[in-house]
N, C-alpha and C positions, 0 to 999 in steps of 0.2 A: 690170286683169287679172282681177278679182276677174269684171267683168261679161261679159269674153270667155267663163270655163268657167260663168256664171249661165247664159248665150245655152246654152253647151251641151245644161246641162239641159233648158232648155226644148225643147231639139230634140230629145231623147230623150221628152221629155215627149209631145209631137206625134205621135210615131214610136208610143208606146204603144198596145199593142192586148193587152189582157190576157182578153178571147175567145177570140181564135185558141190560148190556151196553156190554157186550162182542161181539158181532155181527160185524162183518166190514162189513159197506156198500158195498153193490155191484156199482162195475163200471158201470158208464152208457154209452150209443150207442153214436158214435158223432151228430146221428139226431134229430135235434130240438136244441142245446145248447145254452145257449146264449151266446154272446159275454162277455170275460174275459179280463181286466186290471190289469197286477203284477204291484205293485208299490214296490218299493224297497228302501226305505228310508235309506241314507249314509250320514257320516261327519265321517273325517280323517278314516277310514276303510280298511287302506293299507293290513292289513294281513289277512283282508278276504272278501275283496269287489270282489275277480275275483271267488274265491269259491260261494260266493252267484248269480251272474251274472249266473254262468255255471249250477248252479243246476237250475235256472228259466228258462233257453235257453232246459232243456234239458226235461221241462214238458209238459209230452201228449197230447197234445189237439188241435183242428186244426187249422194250421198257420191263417187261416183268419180272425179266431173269436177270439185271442190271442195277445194281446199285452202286451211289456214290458217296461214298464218305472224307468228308474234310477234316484231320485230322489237325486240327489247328490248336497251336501252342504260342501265339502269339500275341503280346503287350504290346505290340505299340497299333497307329492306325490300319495294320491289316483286319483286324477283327472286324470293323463294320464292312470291309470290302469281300469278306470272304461271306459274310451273313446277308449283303444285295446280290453277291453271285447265287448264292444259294438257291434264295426266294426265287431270282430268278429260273432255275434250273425247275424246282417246284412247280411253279408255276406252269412248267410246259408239262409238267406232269414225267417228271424221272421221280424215283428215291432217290433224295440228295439228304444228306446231315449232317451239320457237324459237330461234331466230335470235340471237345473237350477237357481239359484234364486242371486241379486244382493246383500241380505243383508239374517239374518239366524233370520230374523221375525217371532217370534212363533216357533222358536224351530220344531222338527215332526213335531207337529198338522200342522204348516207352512207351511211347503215341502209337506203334503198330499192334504190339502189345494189347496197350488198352482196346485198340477200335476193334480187334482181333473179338474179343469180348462179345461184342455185340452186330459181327459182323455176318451176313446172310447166305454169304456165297461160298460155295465146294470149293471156287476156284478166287484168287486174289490176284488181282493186278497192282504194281505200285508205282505212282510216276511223282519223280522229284518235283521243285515248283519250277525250274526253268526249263521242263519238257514240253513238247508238243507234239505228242502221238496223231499220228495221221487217222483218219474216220474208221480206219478200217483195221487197226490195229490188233483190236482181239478176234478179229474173226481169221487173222491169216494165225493168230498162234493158238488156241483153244482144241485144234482139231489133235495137237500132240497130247492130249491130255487122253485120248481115248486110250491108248497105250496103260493101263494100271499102274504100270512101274516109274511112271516119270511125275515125277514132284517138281520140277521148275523148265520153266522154256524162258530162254533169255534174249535180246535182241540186241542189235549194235547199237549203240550213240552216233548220230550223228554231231555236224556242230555247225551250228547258224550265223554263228560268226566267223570263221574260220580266216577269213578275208580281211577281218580289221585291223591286223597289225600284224608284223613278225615274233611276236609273242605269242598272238593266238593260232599263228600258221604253225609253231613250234609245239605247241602244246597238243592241236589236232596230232601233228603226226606222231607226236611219245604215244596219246590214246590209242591211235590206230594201230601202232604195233601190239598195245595191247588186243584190240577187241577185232584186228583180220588176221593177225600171224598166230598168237596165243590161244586164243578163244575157239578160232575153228581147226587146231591143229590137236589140241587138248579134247575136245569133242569127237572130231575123227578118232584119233588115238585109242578113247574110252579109257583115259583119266579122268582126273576130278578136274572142276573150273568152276567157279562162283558164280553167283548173281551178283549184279554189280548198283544194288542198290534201287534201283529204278529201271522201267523200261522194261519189266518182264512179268513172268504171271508164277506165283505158287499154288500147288495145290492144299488145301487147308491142311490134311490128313498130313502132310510132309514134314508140313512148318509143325505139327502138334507132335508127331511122334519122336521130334528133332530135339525137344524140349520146349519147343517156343523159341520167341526173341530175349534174349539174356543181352544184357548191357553191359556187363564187367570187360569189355573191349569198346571199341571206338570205328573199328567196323563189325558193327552185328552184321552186315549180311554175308561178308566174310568167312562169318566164325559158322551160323546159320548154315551153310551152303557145304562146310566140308563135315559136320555135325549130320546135315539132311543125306550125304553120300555116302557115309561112314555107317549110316542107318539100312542101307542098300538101296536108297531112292536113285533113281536116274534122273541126268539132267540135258537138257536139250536148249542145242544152241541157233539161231537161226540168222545168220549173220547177212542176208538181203531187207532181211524186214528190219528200219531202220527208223529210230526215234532219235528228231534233233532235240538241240540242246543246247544251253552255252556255255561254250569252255571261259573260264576266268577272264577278264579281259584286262587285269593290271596284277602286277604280280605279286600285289601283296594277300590278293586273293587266291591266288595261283600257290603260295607258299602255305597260306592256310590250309587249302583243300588237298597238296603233299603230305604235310606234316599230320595230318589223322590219318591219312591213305598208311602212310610209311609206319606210324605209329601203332597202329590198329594191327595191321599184318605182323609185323613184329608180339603183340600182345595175344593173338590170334596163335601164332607159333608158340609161346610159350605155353598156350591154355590144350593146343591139344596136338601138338608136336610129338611128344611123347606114345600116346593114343592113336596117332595115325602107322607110328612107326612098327608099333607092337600087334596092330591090328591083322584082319586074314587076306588084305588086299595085296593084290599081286606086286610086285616087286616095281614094276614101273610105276602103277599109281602112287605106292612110296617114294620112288624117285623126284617125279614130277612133284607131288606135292613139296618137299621139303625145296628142289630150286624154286618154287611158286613164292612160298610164306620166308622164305631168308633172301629173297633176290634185293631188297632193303641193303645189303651188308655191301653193297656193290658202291654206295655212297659214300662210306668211312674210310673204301680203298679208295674210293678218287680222292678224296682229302688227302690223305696218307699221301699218295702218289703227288699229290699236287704240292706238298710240303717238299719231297725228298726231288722231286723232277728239279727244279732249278739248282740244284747241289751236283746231281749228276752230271751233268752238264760238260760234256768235253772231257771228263774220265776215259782213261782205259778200259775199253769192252773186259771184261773176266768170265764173260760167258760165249761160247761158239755160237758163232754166225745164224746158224740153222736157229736155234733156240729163241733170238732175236727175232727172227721171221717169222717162226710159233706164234711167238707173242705179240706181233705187231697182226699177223692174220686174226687172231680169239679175241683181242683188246679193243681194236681199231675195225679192223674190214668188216667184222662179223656185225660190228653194230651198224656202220655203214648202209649194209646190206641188207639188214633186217627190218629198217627202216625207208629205206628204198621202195623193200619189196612190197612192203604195206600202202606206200601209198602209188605206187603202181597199180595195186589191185584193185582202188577205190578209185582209179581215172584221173590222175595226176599226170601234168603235161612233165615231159624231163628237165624244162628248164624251172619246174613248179616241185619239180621233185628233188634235183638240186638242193636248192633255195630252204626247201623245209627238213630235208635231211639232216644238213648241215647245221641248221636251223636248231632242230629237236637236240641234233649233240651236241650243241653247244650250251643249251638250257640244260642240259642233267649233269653236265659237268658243272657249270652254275650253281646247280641247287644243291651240291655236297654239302657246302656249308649248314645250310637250314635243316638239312634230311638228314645228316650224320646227328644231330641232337633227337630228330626223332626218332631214329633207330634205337640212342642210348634208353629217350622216356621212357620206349617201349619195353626195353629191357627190365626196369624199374619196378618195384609194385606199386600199385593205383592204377586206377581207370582214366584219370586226368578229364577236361571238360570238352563235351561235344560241342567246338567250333565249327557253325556252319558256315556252309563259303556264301559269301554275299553275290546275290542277282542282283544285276544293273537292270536288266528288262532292255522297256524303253524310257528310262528315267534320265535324267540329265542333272546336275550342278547340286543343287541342295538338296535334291529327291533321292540321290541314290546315298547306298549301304556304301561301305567302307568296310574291309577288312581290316582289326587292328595288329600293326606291323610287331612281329615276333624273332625274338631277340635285338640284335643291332644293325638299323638299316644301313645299306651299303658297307658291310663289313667285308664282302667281297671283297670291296676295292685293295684291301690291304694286299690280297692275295695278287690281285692283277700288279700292285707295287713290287711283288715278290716275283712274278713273272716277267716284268720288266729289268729287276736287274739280273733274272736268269737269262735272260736274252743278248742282253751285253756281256756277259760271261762266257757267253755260248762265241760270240762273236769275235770275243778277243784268243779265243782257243780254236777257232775255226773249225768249230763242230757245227759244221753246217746243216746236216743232216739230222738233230734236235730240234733245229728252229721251227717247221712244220709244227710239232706237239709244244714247243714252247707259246710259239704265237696263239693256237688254240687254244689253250686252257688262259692265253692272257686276254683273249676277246672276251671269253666265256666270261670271267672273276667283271671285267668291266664292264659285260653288256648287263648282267644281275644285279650287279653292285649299283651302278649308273641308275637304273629302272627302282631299284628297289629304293636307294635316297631320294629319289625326285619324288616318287610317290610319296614316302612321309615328308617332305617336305610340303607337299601339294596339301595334304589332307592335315597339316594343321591350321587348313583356314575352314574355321565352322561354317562361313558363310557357303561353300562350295561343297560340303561335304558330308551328310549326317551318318553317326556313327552307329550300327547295329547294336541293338541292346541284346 
């Protein structure tokens, strides 16, 4: 299984042409544009809802046709932070509002929903709270809208932190593979690809005729996005225009913000899995689609494999040579390489690329653990709760959010105990040539394991740490 979605990559790998996407849209004139709605969807967001606010208040576009809505859902002290942002924005004379809601019904999709309601603009931009779109943001993507047929333009993530640990250098580059190798090869291609939640623009008429935001999944914009394609809308990707961001910076946040990603896709396959497959679209959008929303199942086989690897151990091959080397190209080199490629494209030095390559496989072989339970939730029925992943901002020691640790921290380690004594097994049979994949998957179980105990251990001191309501 593992070498069927390796094969994938590599086909995307193949498909790659990261030339054709280098070009940054040209700005366009303020005449003729349509009118624009930010939405900005908030819950508890204290240490970075006035940086998000002030980056929306501060993009180009003309006062008239510009509106800003705060979609705020939150109990604790972001509420008066988001209502001095506000005043402020007013004040300079934008439409600024926010937006309110009695209960936190539907989660996002909820709050989009609602603002949807009373929202002004043809066109909808939506930026998460730890974005910060550059001034010029809607004016390099709005011009794709002239087009009738295109209902969403999407943009890359960058990541602001990228540098602050081998955690977040790991994490940047899994993203990249998604949002430079996927993203723009999927768009080339003319299959389907998603909005990715933030950092892009819908056209209202797309999001309305899609059904709206529906919440019975865990990523609406997921489900929204092959709903809005399946509709016949076109979607357009623009992978130089580039919204930072910050990726997780401890991994209990990092597990959070998987475990809906993995969850929600999985939920998402079963709501319209069925419906894509039955539909009139050509046979490769089918294809893609279904490696897209099941690429999740890739996590239950690293488990799996990661169970039976230290067993095998110094056994007698019973499969030929050649078959071996199938598998070690689909399994191993393809993801290697795919991750590589990505961040080569995005100006990664080789000893930077090394480092994060290595880096990202070693985290996804890590996170089987926590991801193979959310592949099962997904499976499940219920919506389960929209855990948002906690911003640090610029907050430090008792200011900042805290992701709460899910399932048993450092449960990895068992596994790294488990690859420990496959490796003395391996050694006393002098299968030398498993150690490479033994030693791997024993860094991985202890770099995750390791990260993920100190972190709860860290975060049960109140004084250091407050917990996201």
């Amino acid at each position: 299984m593992l070498g069927v979605y390796g094969l994938h990559r590599l086909v995307l790998l193949v498909k790659f042409r990261w030339s054709g996407a280098e070009s940054t849209p040209a700005r366009v004139s303020d005449q003729g544009l349509p009118r624009v709605t930010v939405q900005l969807p908030v819950y508890n967001e204290r240490t970075v809802a006035a940086r998000l606010i002030r980056a929306a208040g501060a993009l180009e576009y003309p006062l008239d046709l510009l509106e800003i809505q705060v979609l705020d859902d939150s109990t604790d002290e972001t509420r008066p932070i988001v209502d001095e942002e506000v005043a402020s924005l007013r004040a300079k004379g934008l439409d600024a509002v926010v937006v309110r809601r009695s209960d936190r019904r539907g989660f996002k999709a909820g709050a989009l929903d609602h603002g949807m309601k009373t929202a002004k603009g043809e066109l909808i931009a939506i930026f998460d709270a730890d974005f910060e779109p550059a001034t010029d943001f809607l004016l390099q993507l709005v011009d794709q809208f002239r087009d009738p047929k295109v209902g969403m333009v999407q943009a890359r993530w960058g990541h602001s932190n990228r540098e602050e640990s081998l955690l977040t250098r790991a994490e940047s580059a899994l993203l990249d593979g998604h949002f430079v190798i996927e993203h723009t090869v999927r768009h080339q291609s003319g299959v389907f690809f998603n909005f990715n939640g933030t950092a892009g623009i819908w056209r209202r008429a797309a999001v309305e005729s899609a059904g709206g935001w529906e919440h019975d999944t865990l990523t609406e914009d997921l489900d929204l996005s092959y709903r809005a394609q399946l509709r016949g809308w076109r979607f357009v990707y623009l992978p130089m225009v580039v919204a930072p961001a910050e990726v997780p910076p401890d991994i209990a946040a990092f597990k959070s913000q998987q475990h809906r990603w993995a969850k929600g896709s999985v939920q998402v396959f079963r709501k319209l899995g069925w419906r894509i497959l039955t539909s009139d679209e050509p046979l490769k959008v089918k294809l893609e689609a279904m490696a897209h929303l099941t690429g999740n199942v890739g996590y239950p086989a690293v488990l799996l494999l990661a169970l039976l690897l230290p067993l095998a151990a110094g056994l007698k091959p019973v499969f030929p040579a050649w078959l071996n080397v199938v598998l070690f190209v689909s399994c191993t080199l393809a993801v290697i390489a795919f991750y590589n490629r990505s961040q080569s494209a995005v100006g990664r030095t080789l000893p930077q690329r090394i480092v994060d390559t290595f880096a990202a496989l070693a985290l996804g072989i890590g996170m089987c653990v926590s991801q193979t339970r959310a592949v099962i939730e997904g499976l499940l029925p219920g919506t389960g709760v929209f855990v948002r992943t906690p911003k640090r901002g610029d907050a430090r020691g008792a200011k900042r959010y805290v992701a709460a640790a899910r399932g048993l921290p450092g449960v990895e380690l068992l596994l790294a105990g488990w690859f420990t004594w496959g490796i003395s097994v391996a050694i006393q049979r002098e299968a030398w040539t498993t150690l490479p994949f033994l030693a791997l998957f024993l860094v991985s179980f202890a770099w995750v394991g390791t990260l993920s105990l100190m972190g709860a251990v860290r975060n049960l001191w109140p004084a250091r740490a407050a917990v996201a309501g």
